[in-house]
C-alpha positions as CSV (number, residue, x, y, z in Angstrom):
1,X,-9.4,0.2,31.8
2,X,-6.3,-2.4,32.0
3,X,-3.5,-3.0,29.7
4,X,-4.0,-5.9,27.2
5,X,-1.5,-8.5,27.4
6,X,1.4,-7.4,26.6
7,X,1.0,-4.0,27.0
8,X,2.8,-1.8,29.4
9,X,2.5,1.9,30.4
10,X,-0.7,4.2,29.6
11,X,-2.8,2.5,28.8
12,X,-4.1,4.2,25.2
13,X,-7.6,5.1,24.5
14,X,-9.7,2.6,22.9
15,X,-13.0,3.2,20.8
16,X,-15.6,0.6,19.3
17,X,-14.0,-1.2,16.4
18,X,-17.1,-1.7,14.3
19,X,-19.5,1.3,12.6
20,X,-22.6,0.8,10.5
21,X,-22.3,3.3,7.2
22,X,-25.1,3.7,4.1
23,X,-26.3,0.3,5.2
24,X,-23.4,-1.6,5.5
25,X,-20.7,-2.6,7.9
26,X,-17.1,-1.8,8.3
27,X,-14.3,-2.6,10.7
28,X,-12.0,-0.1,11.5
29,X,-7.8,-1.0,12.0
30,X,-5.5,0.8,14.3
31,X,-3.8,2.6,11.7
32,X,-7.2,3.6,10.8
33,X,-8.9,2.2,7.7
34,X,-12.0,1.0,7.3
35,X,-12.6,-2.4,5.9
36,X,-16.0,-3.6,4.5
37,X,-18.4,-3.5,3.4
38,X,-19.9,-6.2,5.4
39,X,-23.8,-7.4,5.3
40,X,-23.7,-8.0,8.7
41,X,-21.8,-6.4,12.0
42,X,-21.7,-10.1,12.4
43,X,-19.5,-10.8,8.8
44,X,-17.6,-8.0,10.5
45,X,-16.8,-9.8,13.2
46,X,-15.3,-12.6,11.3
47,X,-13.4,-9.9,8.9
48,X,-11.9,-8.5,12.0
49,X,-10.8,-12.2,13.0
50,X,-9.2,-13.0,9.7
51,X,-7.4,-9.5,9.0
52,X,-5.7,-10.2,12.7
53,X,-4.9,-13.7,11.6
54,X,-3.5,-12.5,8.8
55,X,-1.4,-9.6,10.2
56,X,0.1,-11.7,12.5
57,X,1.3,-13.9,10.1
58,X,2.4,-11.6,8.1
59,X,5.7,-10.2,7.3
60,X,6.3,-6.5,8.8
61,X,6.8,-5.4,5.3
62,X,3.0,-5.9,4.8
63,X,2.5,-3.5,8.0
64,X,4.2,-1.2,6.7
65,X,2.2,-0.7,3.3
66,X,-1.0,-1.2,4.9
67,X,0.5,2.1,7.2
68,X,0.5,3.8,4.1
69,X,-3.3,4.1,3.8
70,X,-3.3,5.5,7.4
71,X,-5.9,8.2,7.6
72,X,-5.3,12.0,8.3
């Protein structure tokens, strides 16, 4: 594996973004929440689009709460 752009050093294990539970799709963040439920792995896809749109146009303030629903 490379580094993304942007990235420097290790580069950090990675693991599919996108799980199928009780018949419904999810997406999962880097700080590790699951968002859904989705219809489609394909509505997923365009969940996971709009969260990082709206992440990066966020304020880090809003990082920081969605860090507080990390999971264990």
């Amino acid at each position: 594996m490379n580094n993304r752009a942007g990235e420097q050093g290790k580069v950090p294990i990675r693991s599919g973004r996108f799980l199928k539970k009780e018949g419904y799709w999810y997406y999962s963040t880097r700080e590790g929440v699951d968002i859904g439920p989705f219809d489609s792995r394909e509505d997923a896809e365009v969940g996971v689009g709009e969260f990082i749109d709206f992440i990066c146009a966020s304020e880090p303030k809003v990082l920081a709460a969605l860090k507080q629903y990390r999971a264990a």
